[in-house]
MIGUVEX-114820 format. One record per residue (C-alpha): x, y, z. Coordinates in steps of 0.1 Angstrom, whole numbers, plus 5000, padded with zeros to 4 digits. Each point is the difference from the previous one (the first is absolute). Layout:
# MIGUVEX-114820
XYZ ...
//
This chain:
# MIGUVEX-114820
500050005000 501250364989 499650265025 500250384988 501150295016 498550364996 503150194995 499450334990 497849984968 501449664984 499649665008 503149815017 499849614994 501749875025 499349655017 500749945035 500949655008 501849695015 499050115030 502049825028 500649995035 503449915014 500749944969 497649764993 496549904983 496750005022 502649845029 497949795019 501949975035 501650355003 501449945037 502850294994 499050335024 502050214971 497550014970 501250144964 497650104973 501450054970 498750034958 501150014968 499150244974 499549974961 498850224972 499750054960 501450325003 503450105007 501750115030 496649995016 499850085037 497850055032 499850315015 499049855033 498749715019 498949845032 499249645017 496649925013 499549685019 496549915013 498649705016 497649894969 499850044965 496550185005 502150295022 502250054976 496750004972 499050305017 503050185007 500749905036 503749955014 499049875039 503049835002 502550244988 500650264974 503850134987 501350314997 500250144964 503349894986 501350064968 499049914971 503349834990 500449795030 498749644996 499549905043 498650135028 500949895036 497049905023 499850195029 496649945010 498249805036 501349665008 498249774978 498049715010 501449654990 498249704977 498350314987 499350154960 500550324991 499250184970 502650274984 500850234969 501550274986 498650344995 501550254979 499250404998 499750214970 501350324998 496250124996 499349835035 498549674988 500449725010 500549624982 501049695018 501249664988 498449715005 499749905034 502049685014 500049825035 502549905021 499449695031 501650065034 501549685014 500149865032 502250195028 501049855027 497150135024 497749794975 501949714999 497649705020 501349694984 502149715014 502249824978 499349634998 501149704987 499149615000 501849945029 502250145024 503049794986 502650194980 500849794968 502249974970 498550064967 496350005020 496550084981 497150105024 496549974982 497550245021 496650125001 497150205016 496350014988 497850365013 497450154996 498750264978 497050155019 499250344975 500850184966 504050094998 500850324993 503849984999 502649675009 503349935004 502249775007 503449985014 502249704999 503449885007 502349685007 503249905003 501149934975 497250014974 496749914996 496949974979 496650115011 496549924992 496550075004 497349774991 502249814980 501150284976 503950115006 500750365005 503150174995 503549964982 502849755004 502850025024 498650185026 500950195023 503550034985 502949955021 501450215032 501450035033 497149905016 501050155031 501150374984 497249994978 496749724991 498750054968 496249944996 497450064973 496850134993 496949914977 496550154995 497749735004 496850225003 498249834971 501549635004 498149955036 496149824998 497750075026 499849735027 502949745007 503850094982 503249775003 503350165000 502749784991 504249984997 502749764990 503050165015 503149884995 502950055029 503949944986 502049975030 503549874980 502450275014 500250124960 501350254983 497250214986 497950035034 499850025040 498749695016 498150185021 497349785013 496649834983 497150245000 496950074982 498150365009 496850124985 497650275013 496950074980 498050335009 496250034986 498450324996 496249944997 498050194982 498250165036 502950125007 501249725026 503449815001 501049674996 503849875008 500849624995 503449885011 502349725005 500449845033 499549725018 496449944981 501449914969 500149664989 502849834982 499749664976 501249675017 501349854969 501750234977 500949914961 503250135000 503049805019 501750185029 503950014998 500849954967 503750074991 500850344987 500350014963 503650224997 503249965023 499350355013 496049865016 498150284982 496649814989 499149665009 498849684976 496250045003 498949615003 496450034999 497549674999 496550154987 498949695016 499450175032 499050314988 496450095000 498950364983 496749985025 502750105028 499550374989 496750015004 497450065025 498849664998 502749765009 500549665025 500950165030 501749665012 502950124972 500750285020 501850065034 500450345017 502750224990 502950075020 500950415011 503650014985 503250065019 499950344984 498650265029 497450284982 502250315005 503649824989 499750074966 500050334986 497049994976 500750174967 497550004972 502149884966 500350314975 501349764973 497849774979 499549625002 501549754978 497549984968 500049784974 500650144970 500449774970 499249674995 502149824977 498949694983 503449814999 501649764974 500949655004 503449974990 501249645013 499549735022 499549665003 497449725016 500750125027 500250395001 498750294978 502250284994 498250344998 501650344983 498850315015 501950234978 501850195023 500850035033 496850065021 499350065037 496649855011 499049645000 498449734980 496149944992 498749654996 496449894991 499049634998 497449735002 501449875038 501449635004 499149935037 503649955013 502050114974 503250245009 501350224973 503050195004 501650334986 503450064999 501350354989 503250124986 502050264977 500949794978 500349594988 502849735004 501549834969 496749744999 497650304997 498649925034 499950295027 503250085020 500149925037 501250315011 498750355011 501850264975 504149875002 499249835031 498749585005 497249985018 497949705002 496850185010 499350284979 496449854992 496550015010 497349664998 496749945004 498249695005 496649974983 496449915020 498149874967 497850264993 499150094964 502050324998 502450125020 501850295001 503050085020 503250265004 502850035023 499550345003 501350085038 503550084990 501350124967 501949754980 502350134973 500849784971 499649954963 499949634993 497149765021 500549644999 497049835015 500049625008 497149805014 496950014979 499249724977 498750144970 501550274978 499950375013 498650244976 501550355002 497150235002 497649795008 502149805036 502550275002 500750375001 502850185014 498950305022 502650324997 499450215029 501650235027 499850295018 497550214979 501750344995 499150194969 502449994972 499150354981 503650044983 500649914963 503149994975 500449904964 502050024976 500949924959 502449715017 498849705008 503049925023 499450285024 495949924999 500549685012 502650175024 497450215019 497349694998 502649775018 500550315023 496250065008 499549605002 502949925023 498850325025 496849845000 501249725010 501950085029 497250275018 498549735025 498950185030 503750135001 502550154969 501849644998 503549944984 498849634983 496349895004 501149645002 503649965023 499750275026 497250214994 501850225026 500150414999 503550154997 500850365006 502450054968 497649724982 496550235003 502550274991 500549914965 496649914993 499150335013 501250114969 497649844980 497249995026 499850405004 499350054963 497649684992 498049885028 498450215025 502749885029 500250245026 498049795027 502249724987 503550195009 498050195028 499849615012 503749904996 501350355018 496949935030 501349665005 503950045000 499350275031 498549685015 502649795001 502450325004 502749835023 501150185031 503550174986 497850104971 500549794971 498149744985 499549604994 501249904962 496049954991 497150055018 497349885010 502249735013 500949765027 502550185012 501549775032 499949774976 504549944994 499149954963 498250284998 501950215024 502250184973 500550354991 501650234967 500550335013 500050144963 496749904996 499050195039 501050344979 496849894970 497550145028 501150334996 500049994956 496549814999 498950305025 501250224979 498949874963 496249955016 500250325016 501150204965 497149794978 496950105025 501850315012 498349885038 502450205029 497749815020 501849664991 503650205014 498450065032 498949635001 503349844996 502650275004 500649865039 500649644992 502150114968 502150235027 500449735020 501149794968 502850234996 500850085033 501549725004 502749964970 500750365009 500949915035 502549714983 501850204977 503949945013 501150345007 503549974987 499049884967 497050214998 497649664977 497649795019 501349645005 498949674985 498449955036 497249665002 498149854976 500449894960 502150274976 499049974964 499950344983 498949854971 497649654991 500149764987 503649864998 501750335003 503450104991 501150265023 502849985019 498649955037 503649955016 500250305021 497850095033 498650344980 498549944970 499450334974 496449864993 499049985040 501750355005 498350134973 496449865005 500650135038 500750374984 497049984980 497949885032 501650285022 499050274967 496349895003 499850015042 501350344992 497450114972 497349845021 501050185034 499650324977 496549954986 498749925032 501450285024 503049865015 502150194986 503049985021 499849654996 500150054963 503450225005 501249735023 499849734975 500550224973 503850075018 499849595011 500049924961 502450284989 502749855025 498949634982 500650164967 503250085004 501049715017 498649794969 502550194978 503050035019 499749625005 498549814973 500450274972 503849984976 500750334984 501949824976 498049774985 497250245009 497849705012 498749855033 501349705008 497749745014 501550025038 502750125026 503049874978 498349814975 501749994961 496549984986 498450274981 496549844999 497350144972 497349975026 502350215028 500650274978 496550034984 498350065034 503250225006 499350214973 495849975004 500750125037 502550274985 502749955023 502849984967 501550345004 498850204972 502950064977 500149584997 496449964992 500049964961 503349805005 498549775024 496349974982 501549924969 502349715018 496549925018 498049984967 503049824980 500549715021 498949634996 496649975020 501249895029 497250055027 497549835012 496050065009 501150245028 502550204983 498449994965 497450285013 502650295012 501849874963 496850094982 499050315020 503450164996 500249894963 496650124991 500350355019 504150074990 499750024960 500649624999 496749904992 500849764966 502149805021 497649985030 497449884972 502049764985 500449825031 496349985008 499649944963 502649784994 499149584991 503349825011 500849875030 500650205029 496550235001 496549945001 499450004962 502149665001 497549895027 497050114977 501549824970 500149655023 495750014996 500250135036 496850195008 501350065032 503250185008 502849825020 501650045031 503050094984 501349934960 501049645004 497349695003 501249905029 497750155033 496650164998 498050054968 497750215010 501750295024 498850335004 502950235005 500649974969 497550144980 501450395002 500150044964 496350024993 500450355019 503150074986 498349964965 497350225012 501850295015 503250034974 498249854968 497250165000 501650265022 497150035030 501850155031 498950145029 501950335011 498350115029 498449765032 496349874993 500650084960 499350355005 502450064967 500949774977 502949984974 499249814966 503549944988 500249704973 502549814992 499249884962 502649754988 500449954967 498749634998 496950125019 497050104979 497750075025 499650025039 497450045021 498850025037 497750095019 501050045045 496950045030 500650315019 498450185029 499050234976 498949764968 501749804978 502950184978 499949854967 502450074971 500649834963 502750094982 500749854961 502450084971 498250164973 499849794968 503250234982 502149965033 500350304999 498150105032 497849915023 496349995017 499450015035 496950005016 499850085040 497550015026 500650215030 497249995028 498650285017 502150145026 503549914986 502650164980 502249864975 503250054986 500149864966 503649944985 501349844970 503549994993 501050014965 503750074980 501850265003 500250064962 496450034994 499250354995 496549974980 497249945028 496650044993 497849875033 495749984997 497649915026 496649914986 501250194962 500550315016 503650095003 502250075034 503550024984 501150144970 502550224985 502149945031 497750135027 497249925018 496350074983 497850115026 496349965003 499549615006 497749885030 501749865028 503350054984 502150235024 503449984985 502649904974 503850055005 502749834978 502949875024 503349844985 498449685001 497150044984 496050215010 498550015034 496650095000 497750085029 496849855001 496850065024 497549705005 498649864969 499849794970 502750124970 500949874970 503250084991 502349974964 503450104998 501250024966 503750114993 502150024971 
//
């Protein structure tokens, strides 16, 4: 819906929308006591803006029908700014409320958008439930199937539900499921207790309902989670349609099935315990057990859990559930009597689907892997590593269809061998493979006149996919663990394709909770971290807090997110401040794992200060600094801004030589690394008169680095005048690089470039952005993409490139193409409203004869700048080429030269 604005005597179209709170779509468990409002703005016309606007929140959509704000209405703010800050009463919890923007003419009219609701959650006050379980025994690999029928005694006005367990589970009501996969994701339990929230108002009947829950406890001291203890939590409140309240709980009521179709203490399916086999004999299950009408003599009383009602901090989950997004209908590629072998494709994350007439008795079983052994049957292993147990089985009760997945963990795999059934397994009609995982938009896009580098970004988006699972995981299949310097890289492509900043809001929330008491951090987390194999640390990837912080903080341009995590990043860095040896003037090796670069790297770790740890430090100390400003503190800003100065120098006088103008990789090492001196130079600590001399040694060089290194390469390549040869390494087919991995069939990228460890690793899918921002040249300039350069980089091989990147503010999409004589080119760019652009195209110095037209009317000519063009503000000639300054809009742009 358009909404127009009375602006003097013309009409301003200009659409008010993607209204969100906390960042978020109609939230529906809002639990946060700091509420953000915030918009985005889009028009036909150019450079369009508001004069004015203001927030009115209201408890109904009929108040705000009729103009009424009784909840709270803003200040006017102006037009150009896209949030507002709620400063209104203390709001009531398991409550709706109804919200939009209004916007004021300079005539004194009013228009607003259209309105949107937000759902408090439950605070703490509210909280009534006791966690439960099937019995008071803590177990390994336990499943607790629980229920509760009540009563329905008027019309429902409004219902919700809120729901947790540890560690997932799946809830229904009268039999149908609601809700997402994976659920509640994975925390600290005792920091923070994720739960959810659903509106059920038109799901409950009148009379008699049955609430119902397979939860599913872990319990395997693994990797990717906190024991913690078995629990299942639900609280149901009932608004009726007089006006009274209804709130249904769990506790000591509750009833819990006797004999449960899935087997208790099944082995864990990877070496590092992260999901366990789900054994499952359908001949005990009975689907009557979710509904009202079931034997009672099935049932026994549940048991209160071990878990007291205040010990967990309850924290309603921001980020989505796992979803199921494709569902591939696989290939048979092999087998024998004994086995069929399935082809998914790819590498997926999710979990197989099979249909049959039941064989009372029969067990089939579904083994999953990567990839196939010399016979064509399905490797026993889990990635590179044998495991004996990476399947799932189910064991058939006879009926005439039956329908199953192993859907309480994710499963990562791209071959199925399934075993078992008698008769010949139709794909399609027995078998489908279920893709799924945590269901974050992807809103980015890239493409291109290569082939090569489109399959490049698809592998990208694919393997990302993959490994979101409740947690930004490095492999979806091995570890499924979170690593600091891990969700770093895939920050990369996650802040300009997928609508991540709950996701990395996640990863930074649950580091703080396992924050150690000198400050530093466990190697991955969520983890069992008293576990000895677990109980590792790399200090170099402690210092990623403080670069993720900053990258999400520059894409959503939220100060709020500095003030969140500044303490725990302080406290980060505190301590390899407080280690730095005072004679040498470097922080030490100190504890933990030293790799500066992954996988296999070459750097020469034989010293105790390494360039790359110094150097990440400095860039950690830099942001501390820069975020102490921002906020107010700024004599802690000049104390760490003095604090990194004194680290600066160090770094050179130590690790730099003059005479080979090149960093060496540590305290008295002979090697001149490519990967040292390209975060050197991308940090800009070579002095300046060695900078050319040390790029061009930089961009010369055999590729030598690694998935770590590779991005600083890139970065400094793309942004020093070096972008062909930063290009030709993302572009290039042979082996080392990722267009070698794209030429194996791989539709997933590896963990590094040999076939050797994970296929399907996340960190290493940087280039999609990398296309994105120097390709197709989008770049943000300013914090929340208040200006944007569009700076292509147009090879010659290249006959097109496009992109489109989500913003606070809209999508920026730009095209750019040769022109059929070569001899120019067509651009077409979409700003939104509210951002500025800098649009720059480099071009030889030779050319003279210019001639630049947006939509046939002409902006450069006769060397100088034609005025007169909507939305065009500027248009300078620089050595390199034009730069040309844009307000929001839509151009089309041809540059034709001579």
């Amino acid at each position: 819906m358009k909404t127009y604005f009375i602006w003097e005597k013309e009409v301003l179209h200009l659409q008010i929308h993607t209204l969100k709170v906390n960042g978020l779509t109609k939230p529906l468990g809002i639990d946060d006591y700091s509420l953000r409002f915030s918009w985005q703005l889009s028009s036909e016309a150019r450079a369009a803006h508001l004069p004015a606007c203001l927030i009115r929140v209201a408890t109904s959509l009929q108040q705000l029908h009729e103009g009424i704000s009784d909840v709270w209405e803003s200040e006017l703010v102006e037009g150009g700014t896209l949030f507002v800050d709620y400063t209104g009463r203390a709001l009531d919890g398991h409550t709706r409320y109804w919200w939009q923007v209004a916007a004021l003419g300079t005539d004194g009219h009013y228009a607003a958008s259209e309105p949107a609701y937000w759902d408090t959650g439950l605070f703490p006050e509210d909280w009534q439930a006791e966690w439960v379980w099937s019995s008071p025994q803590v177990l390994v690999n336990d499943f607790a199937y629980l229920r509760k029928s009540f009563p329905i005694k008027l019309s429902v006005t409004y219902a919700k539900l809120f729901i947790s367990a540890h560690n997932v589970a799946q809830v229904y009501l009268n039999g149908e499921r609601i809700g997402g996969y994976g659920s509640p994701a994975p925390t600290h339990p005792w920091k923070q207790k994720y739960y959810l929230a659903y509106d059920i108002t038109t799901a409950l009947q009148p009379g008699m309902n049955c609430l119902a829950a397979v939860a599913h406890y872990l319990g395997g001291n693994g990797q990717n989670y906190v024991d913690g203890l078995p629990g299942f939590r639900a609280q149901l409140e009932v608004l009726y349609s007089d006006g009274s309240r209804d709130t249904f709980s769990t506790d000591s009521t509750w009833d819990s099935l006797i004999d449960i179709p899935h087997r208790v203490g099944t082995p864990y399916q990877q070496n590092r315990c992260i999901s366990a086999i789900e054994d499952f004999d359908a001949r005990k299950y009975d689907p009557d057990w979710m509904h009202v009408e079931f034997d009672r003599t099935k049932l026994a009383k549940a048991s209160v859990a071990q878990i007291a009602k205040e010990e967990w901090p309850m924290k309603w989950q921001e980020i989505p559930e796992g979803a199921i997004e494709e569902l591939i209908i696989p290939l048979e590629v092999g087998g024998d009597s004994y086995a069929q072998v399935f082809d998914a494709g790819k590498i997926v994350s999710g979990w197989p689907r099979l249909t049959f007439k039941g064989i009372p008795g029969v067990t089939i079983r579904m083994r999953y892997s990567e990839d196939l052994d010399a016979d064509g049957h399905v490797k026993h292993n889990v990635c590179n590593e044998t495991s004996e147990h990476y399947y799932d089985q189910y064991t058939m009760r006879g009926a005439e269809t039956e329908t199953w997945q192993p859907d309480l963990s994710y499963k990562a795999f791209r071959y199925i061998e399934i075993t078992g059934y008698p008769e010949k397994i139709v794909p399609g009609t027995n078998l489908v493979i279920a893709s799924a995982h945590t269901d974050i938009a992807c809103e980015g896009t890239f493409s291109c006149s290569s082939e090569l580098l489109n399959k490049l970004y698809a592998a990208s988006i694919q393997t990302q996919k993959n490994n979101t699972l409740g947690q930004l995981v490095d492999c979806p299949h091995r570890e499924q663990a979170q690593y600091l310097a891990d969700s770093d890289l895939q920050a990369e492509l996650l802040l300009f394709n997928f609508d991540a900043r709950h996701m990395l809001e996640k990863l930074l929330s649950d580091f703080t909770s396992a924050q150690l008491e000198d400050g530093t951090f466990p190697f991955v987390f969520p983890s069992n971290y008293e576990n000895p194999e677990f109980n590792l640390q790399i200090p170099e990837w402690d210092l990623h807090y403080c670069t993720v912080l900053r990258k999400l903080y520059f894409i959503y341009g939220d100060q709020r997110l500095l003030t969140r995590h500044y303490e725990s990043a302080k406290r980060m860095v505190d301590y390899y401040i407080s280690i730095i040896d005072l004679e040498v003037g470097l922080v030490p090796i100190d504890k933990g794992w030293h790799i500066s670069d992954w996988p296999y790297p070459s750097v020469d770790h034989s010293s105790n200060f390494l360039t790359v740890q110094n150097i990440k430090l400095l860039q950690a100390i830099r942001i501390i600094a820069d975020i102490a400003s921002l906020i107010g503190l700024s004599q802690e800003s000049l104390d760490y801004t003095q604090i990194a100065d004194n680290l600066q120098t160090s770094i050179v006088q130590r690790l730099y030589d003059p005479e080979l103008k090149l960093f060496r990789d540590c305290l008295g090492s002979e090697q001149t690394h490519q990967g040292v001196n390209a975060i050197a130079l991308f940090v800009d600590l070579v002095p300046q008169g060695d900078r050319e001399e040390a790029i061009a040694y930089v961009a010369a060089k055999q590729w030598e680095c690694n998935t770590v290194l590779s991005l600083p390469l890139l970065r400094m390549l793309f942004e020093n005048g070096q972008q062909e040869a930063a290009y030709r390494l993302i572009n290039r087919e042979e082996y080392p690089g990722w267009g070698h991995i794209i030429n194996q069939g791989a539709k997933t990228l590896w963990e590094g470039w040999d076939d050797i460890e994970s296929h399907c690793h996340a960190w290493n899918g940087y280039p999609a952005r990398l296309l994105q921002e120097y390709v197709v040249g989008i770049q943000p300039l300013t914090p929340g993409f208040a200006d944007v350069r569009i700076k292509p980089y147009m090879p010659e091989d290249l006959a097109f490139a496009e992109a489109s990147v989500p913003t606070v503010r809209g999508h920026v999409r730009v095209r750019w193409e040769r022109t059929i004589d070569t001899l120019g080119f067509h651009f077409t760019i979409c700003i939104p409203v509210s951002m500025n652009a800098q649009f720059i195209v480099d071009m030889p110095g030779s050319v003279e004869s210019v001639q630049i037209m947006e939509t046939n009317k002409v902006i450069w000519e006769d060397n100088k700048f034609q005025l007169g063009v909507s939305g065009v503000q500027s248009c300078e000639r620089t050595n390199a080429g034009f730069e040309i300054g844009l307000a929001s809009g839509s151009y089309d742009f041809t540059l034709i030269h001579g």
